[in-house]
C-alpha positions in Angstrom: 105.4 175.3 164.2 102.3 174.5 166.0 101.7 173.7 169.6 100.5 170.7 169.5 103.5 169.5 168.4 105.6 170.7 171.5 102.6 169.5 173.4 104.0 166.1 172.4 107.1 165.9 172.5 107.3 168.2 175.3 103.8 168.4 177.5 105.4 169.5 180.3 107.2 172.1 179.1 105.9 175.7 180.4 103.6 177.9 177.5 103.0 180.4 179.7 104.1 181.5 183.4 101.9 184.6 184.4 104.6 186.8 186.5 102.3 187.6 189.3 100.3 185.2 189.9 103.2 182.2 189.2 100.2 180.1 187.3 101.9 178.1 185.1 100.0 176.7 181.8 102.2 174.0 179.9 102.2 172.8 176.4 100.2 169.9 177.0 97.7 172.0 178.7 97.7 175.0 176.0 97.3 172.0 173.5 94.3 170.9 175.3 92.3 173.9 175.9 92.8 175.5 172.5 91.4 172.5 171.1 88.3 172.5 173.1 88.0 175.8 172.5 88.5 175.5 168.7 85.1 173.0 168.8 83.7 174.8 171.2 83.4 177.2 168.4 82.5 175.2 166.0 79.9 173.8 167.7 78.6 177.1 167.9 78.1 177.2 164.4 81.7 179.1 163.4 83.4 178.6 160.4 86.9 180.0 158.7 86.6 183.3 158.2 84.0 183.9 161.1 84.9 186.2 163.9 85.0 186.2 168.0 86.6 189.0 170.0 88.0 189.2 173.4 88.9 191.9 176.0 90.9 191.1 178.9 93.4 191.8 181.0 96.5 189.9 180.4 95.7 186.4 182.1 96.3 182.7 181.9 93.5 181.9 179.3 94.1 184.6 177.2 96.6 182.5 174.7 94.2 179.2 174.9 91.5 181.5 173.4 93.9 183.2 170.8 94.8 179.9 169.6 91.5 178.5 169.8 90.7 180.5 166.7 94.1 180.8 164.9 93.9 176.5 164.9 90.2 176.7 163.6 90.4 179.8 160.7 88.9 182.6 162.5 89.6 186.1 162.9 90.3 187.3 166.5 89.7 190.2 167.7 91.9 191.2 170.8 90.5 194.5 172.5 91.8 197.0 174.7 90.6 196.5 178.4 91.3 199.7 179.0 88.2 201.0 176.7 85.1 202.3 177.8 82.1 200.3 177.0 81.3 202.3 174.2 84.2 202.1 172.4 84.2 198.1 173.0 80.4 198.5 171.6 82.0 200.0 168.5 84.7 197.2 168.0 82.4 194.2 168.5 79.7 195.2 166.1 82.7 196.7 163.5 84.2 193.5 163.8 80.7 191.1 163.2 82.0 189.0 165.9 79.6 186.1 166.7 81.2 185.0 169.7 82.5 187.4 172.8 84.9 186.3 175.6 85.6 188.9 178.6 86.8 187.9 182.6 85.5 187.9 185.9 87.7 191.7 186.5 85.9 193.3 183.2 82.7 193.0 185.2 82.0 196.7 185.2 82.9 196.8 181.9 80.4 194.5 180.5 77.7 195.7 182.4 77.5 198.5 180.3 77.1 196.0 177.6 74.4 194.6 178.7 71.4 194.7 176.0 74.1 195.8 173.5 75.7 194.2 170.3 72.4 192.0 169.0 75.2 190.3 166.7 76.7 188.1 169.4 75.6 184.8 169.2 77.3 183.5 172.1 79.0 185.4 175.5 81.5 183.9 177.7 83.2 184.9 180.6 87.3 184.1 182.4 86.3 183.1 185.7 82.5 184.0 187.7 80.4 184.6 184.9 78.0 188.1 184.5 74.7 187.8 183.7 74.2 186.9 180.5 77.5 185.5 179.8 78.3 181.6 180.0 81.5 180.3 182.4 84.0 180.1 179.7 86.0 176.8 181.6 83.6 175.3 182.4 81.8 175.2 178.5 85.6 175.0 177.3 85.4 171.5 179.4 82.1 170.0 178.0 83.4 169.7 174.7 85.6 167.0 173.2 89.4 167.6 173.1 89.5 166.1 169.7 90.9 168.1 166.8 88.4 169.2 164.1 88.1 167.9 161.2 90.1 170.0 159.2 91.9 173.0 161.0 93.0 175.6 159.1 95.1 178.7 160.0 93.3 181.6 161.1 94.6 185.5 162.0 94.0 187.9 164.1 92.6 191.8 163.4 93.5 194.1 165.7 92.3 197.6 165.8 94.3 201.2 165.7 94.2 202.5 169.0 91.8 205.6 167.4 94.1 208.2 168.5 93.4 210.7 165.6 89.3 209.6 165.8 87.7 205.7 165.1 89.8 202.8 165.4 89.9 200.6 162.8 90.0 197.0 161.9 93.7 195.6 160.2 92.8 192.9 158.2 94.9 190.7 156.0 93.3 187.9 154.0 93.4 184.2 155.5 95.8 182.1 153.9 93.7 178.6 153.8 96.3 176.8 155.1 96.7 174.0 157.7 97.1 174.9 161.1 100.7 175.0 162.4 102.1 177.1 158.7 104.2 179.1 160.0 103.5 183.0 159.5 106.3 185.2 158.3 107.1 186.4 161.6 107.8 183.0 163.3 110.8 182.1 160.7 112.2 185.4 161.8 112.2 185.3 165.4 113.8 182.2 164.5 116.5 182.6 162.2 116.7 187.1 163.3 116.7 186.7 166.5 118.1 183.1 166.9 115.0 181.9 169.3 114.3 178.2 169.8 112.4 176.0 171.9 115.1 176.3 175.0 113.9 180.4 174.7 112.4 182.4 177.3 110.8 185.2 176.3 109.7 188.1 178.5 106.4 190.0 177.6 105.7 192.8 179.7 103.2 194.8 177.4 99.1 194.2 176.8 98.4 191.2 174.7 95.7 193.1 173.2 98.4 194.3 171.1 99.4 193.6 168.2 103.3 192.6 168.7 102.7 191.0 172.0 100.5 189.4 170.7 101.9 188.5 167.9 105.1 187.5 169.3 104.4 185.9 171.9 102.1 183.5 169.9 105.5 182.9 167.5 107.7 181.9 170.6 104.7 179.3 171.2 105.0 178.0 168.0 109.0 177.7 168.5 108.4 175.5 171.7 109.5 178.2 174.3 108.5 179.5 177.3 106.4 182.8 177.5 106.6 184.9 180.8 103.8 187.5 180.8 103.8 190.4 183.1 100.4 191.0 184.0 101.4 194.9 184.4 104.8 196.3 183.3 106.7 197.5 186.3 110.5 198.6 185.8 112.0 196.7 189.0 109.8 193.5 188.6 110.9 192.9 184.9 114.8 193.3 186.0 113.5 191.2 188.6 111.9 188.8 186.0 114.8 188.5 183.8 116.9 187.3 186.7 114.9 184.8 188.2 113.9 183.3 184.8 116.7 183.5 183.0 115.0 185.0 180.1 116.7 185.2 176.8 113.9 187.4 174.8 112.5 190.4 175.5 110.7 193.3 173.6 109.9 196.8 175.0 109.0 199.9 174.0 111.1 203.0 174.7 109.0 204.4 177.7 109.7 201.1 179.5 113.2 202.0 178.8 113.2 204.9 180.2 111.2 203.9 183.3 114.4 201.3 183.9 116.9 203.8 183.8 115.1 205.7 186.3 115.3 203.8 188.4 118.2 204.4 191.4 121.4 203.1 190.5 121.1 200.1 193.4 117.9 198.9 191.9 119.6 198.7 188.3 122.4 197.2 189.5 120.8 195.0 192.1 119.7 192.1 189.0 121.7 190.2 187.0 120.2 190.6 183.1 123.4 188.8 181.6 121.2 185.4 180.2 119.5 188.3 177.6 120.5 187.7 174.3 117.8 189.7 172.3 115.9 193.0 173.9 113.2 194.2 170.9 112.0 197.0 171.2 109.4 199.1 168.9 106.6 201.2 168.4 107.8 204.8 169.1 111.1 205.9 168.0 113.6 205.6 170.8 115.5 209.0 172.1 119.3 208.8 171.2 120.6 209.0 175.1 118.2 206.2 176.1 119.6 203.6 173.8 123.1 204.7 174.2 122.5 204.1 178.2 120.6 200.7 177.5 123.3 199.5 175.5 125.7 200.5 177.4 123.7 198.5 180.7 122.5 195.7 179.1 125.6 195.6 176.2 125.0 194.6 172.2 121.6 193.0 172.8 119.3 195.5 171.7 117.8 195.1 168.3 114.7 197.5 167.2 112.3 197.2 164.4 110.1 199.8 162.4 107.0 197.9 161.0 103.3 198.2 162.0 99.6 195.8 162.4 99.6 196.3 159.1 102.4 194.2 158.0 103.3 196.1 154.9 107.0 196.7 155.9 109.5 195.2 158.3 113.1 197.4 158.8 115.3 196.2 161.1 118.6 197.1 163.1 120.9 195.8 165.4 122.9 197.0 168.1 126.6 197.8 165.8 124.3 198.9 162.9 122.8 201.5 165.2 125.9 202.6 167.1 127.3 203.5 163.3 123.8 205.1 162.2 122.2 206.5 165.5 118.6 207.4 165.6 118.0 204.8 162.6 114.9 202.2 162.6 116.9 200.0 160.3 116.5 199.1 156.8 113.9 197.0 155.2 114.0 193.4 155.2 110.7 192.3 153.0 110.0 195.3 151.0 111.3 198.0 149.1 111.4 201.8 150.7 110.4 204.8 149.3 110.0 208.1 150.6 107.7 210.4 148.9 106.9 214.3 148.9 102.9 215.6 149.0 102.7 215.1 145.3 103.8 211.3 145.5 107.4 212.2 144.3 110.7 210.0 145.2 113.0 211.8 147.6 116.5 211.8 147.9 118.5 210.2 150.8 118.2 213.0 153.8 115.4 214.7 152.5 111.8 213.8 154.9 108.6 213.1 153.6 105.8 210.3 153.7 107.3 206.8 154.2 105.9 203.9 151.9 106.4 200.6 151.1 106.6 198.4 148.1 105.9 194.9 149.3 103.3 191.9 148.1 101.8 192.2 151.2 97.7 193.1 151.0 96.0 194.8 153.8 92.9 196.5 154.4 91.0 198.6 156.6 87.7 196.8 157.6 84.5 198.7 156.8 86.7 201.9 155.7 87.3 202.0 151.8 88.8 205.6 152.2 91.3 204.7 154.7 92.4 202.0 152.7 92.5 203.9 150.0 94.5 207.1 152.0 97.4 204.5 152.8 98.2 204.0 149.2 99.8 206.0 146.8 99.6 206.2 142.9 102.1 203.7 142.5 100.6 201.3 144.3 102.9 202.0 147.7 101.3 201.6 151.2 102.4 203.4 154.4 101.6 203.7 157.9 101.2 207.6 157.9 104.9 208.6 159.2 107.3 210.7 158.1 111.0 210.1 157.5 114.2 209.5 155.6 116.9 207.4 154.3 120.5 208.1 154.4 122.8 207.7 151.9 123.6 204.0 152.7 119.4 203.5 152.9 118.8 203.3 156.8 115.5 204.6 157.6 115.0 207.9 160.4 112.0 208.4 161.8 110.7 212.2 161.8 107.3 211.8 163.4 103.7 210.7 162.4 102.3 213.2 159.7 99.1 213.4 162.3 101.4 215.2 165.1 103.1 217.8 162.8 102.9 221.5 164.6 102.7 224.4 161.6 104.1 227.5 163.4 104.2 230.7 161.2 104.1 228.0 158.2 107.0 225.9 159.4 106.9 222.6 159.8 108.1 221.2 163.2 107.4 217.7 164.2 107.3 217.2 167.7 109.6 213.7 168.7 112.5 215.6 168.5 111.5 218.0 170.8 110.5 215.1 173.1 113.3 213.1 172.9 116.0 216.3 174.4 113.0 217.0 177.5 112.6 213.2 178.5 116.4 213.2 178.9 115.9 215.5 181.6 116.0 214.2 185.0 113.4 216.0 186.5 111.2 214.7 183.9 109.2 211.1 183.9 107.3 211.4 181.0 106.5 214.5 177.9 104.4 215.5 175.1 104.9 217.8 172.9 101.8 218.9 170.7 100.8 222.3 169.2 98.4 225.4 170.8 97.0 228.3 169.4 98.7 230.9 168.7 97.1 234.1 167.3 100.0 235.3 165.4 101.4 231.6 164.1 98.3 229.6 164.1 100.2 227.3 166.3 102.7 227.4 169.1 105.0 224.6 170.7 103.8 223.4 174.3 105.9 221.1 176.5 103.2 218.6 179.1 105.9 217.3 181.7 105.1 214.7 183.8 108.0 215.7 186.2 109.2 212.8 188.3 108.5 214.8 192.0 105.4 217.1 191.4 106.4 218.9 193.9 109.2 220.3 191.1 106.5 221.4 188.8 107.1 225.3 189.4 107.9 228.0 187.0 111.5 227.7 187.6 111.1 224.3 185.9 109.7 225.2 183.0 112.0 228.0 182.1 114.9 225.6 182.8 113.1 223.0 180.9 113.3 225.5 178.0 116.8 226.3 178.3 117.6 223.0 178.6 116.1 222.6 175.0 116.9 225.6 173.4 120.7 224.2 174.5 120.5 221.3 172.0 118.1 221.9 169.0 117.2 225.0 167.1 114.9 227.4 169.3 112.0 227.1 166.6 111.4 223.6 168.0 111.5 223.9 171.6 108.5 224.8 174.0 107.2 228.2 174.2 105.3 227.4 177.6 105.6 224.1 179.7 102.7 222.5 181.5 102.8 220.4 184.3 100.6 217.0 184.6 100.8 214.3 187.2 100.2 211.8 184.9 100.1 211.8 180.8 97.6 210.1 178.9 99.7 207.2 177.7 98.3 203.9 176.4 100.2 201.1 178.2 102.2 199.7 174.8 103.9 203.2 175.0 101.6 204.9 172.7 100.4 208.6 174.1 96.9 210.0 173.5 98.0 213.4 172.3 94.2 213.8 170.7 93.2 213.9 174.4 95.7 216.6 175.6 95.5 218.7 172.5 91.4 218.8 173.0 92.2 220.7 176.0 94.2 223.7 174.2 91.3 223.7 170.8 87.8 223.9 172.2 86.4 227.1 171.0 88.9 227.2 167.8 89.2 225.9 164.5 92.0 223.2 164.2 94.3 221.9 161.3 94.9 219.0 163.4 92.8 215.5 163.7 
């Protein structure tokens, strides 16, 4: 479970194929690199349990570097590109990373690094190095390609995209082990989702996050081939699947929906039949959507509920789902409860806080009191979402306990509402969030991203409305609908409502974080 060992059986077997570009890095090579790059660290004076970071855009040495630390028992620390310097600022000196890799595109980014961070030790650079930062090849290549000493398995520590405020560090304790023990997740891509080392697996999210990341790292230690969009579009990934025969995927539901979009020709146009998983995670997906998915791509899909955090892993397939629709799945490696505001046990169809009851230990790095927040009395952890069980213990997602609208003292949570309006044909993207309201504290607001902004008129937004109001109960749909050409989404799917509901609560006093 390591890649050096497909490296020898197999060294010309492709890692990674970038989708764009066609570069093409194989096993052998992979192998090669991350070893370098493991003593390259070590020269520098890193040991297990030290720290680098990295902050790129999704690229051909982005796995070498990854693996670079996991074979040598470091933390890595993969950040959004898409952050201001500021906020990378934050990260790096959060993290106590000692060593800093960025590329030859972040340029402008790192220029507004420049004096910052005292902590790094050493600064390297994908491609035409900035000043200050060393060419990352070309130091990769003055080091010996032979193994350390002892290499020991190392982890990453991602960071929450700090949608409610700071992000913080995930961080689970290093096992000690040899390099090449497989993680958890690897012997369940293997014997879930039936992967091996004939597998090719699609990736068309930012590795800077944590499940692309993290699976596409356990398809390497499988032995199979890792296709990696360097930018999701909806007809290049049909497109991809096709000419690469790909037999893994994992999306998120706004990729979804960006696919079915699409005119009929273009869906039709590609032949998606080698599939034989499609993932998909991170926000709950709207009922229609998966019914047309599976419907296009057949019994295929599978979706998970879990989080950075590892705490919990539920699970469903395609038949589980079409018998409970709207379900995440039930838990696989820990025990569910579901808990009111005074840490009581619900029963099946009643919402409230989901925890878990796993062995698994987390914490959040530098932040006692959020660590502390994501536990309960008895010990249970959770992830800050609300939900419920049904009688035969599948898990529905309600919403994240941070989006909750309180409207004249009920409580409405907004992914409902979102899931009718994205239905919508007019519509290419939605959130829901709440407004003042001087009566009810808060009111319900629709932000369309029609598809045509041409349609965003009034006429729009009442049908919008009606549209709603024609499925779920009137005290969840919008009040008022405004238009935007383009939402503040993060690309793994993830939207920035902090960022929209700023604009609606300068000047008052808010509930909401």
């Amino acid at each position: 479970m390591f890649p050096r060992v497909h490296a020898q059986k197999n060294p010309d077997r492709p890692a990674v194929r970038m989708a764009r570009s066609g570069e093409v890095v194989t096993y052998g090579q992979l192998d090669e690199r991350a070893t370098r790059g493991a003593r390259l660290f070590h020269e520098a004076g890193l040991r297990p349990g030290d720290h680098i970071a990295l902050c790129m855009e999704n690229n051909a040495r982005f796995h070498e570097i990854c693996w670079a630390a996991q074979q040598s028992g470091l933390y890595f620390t993969a950040i959004s590109s898409r952050l201001t310097a500021p906020e990378v600022e934050y990260i790096l000196d959060d993290c106590d990373a000692r060593v800093f890799i960025s590329s030859e595109s972040k340029r402008e980014l790192v220029d507004g690094l420049a004096g910052k961070n005292p902590g790094l030790e050493r600064r390297f650079m994908v491609g035409e190095p900035a000043p200050g930062y060393e060419p990352w090849e070309a130091a990769r290549d003055a080091v010996a390609a032979e193994p350390l000493d002892e290499e020991l398995e190392g982890g990453q520590m991602l960071y929450s995209s700090g949608t409610t405020g700071r992000p913080k560090g995930v961080k689970h304790p290093l096992t000690g082990q040899p390099a090449g023990t497989p993680p958890p997740l690897t012997a369940m891509v293997a014997a879930m989702y039936g992967a091996d080392d004939s597998s090719v697996y699609l990736s068309p999210a930012p590795l800077y996050h944590a499940a692309p990341l993290a699976f596409t790292m356990a398809f390497h230690r499988i032995g199979s081939e890792v296709v990696v969009m360097e930018n999701f579009d909806a007809a290049e990934a049909l497109a991809l699947i096709e000419a690469h025969r790909v037999t893994h995927s994992q999306w998120v539901p706004t990729m979804f929906v960006r696919m079915l979009k699409l005119p009929e020709e273009d869906r039709a146009r590609h032949d998606v039949s080698s599939l034989k998983i499609a993932v998909h995670a991170a926000a709950p997906c709207p009922i229609p959507v998966k019914e047309q998915m599976i419907e296009w791509w057949g019994p295929v899909i599978h979706e998970y509920y879990a989080g950075t955090e590892g705490n919990g892993f539920c699970a469903i397939d395609s038949e589980q789902w079409l018998a409970n629709k709207g379900s995440v799945g039930r838990p696989l490696n820990a025990k569910l409860h579901i808990l009111d505001e005074d840490g009581q046990e619900l029963p099946p169809g009643e919402p409230g806080g989901i925890f878990f009851e796993s062995a698994v230990e987390f914490e959040y790095h530098k932040a006692p009191e959020k660590t502390a927040s994501a536990r309960s009395e008895q010990g249970y952890t959770t992830l800050g979402d609300v939900g419920y069980v049904n009688e035969e213990g599948y898990l529905f997602l309600t919403d994240r306990k941070a989006h909750m609208i309180i409207s004249g003292g009920v409580n409405i949570y907004p992914q409902e509402t979102e899931n009718v309006l994205i239905t919508h044909p007019k519509v290419y993207d939605v959130a829901v969030i709440g407004v003042p309201n001087e009566d009810f504290g808060e009111e319900v607001k629709a932000v369309v991203q029609p598809v045509d902004m041409a349609h965003a008129t009034p006429e729009l937004a009442e049908e919008l409305i009606a549209f709603c109001r024609e499925q779920i109960s009137a005290v969840k749909c919008p009040r008022s609908v405004d238009f935007e050409p383009e939402l503040p989404r993060h690309p793994t799917g993830k939207l920035y409502k902090r960022l929209l509901r700023d604009r609606y609560w300068t000047g008052h006093d808010s509930r909401i974080v």
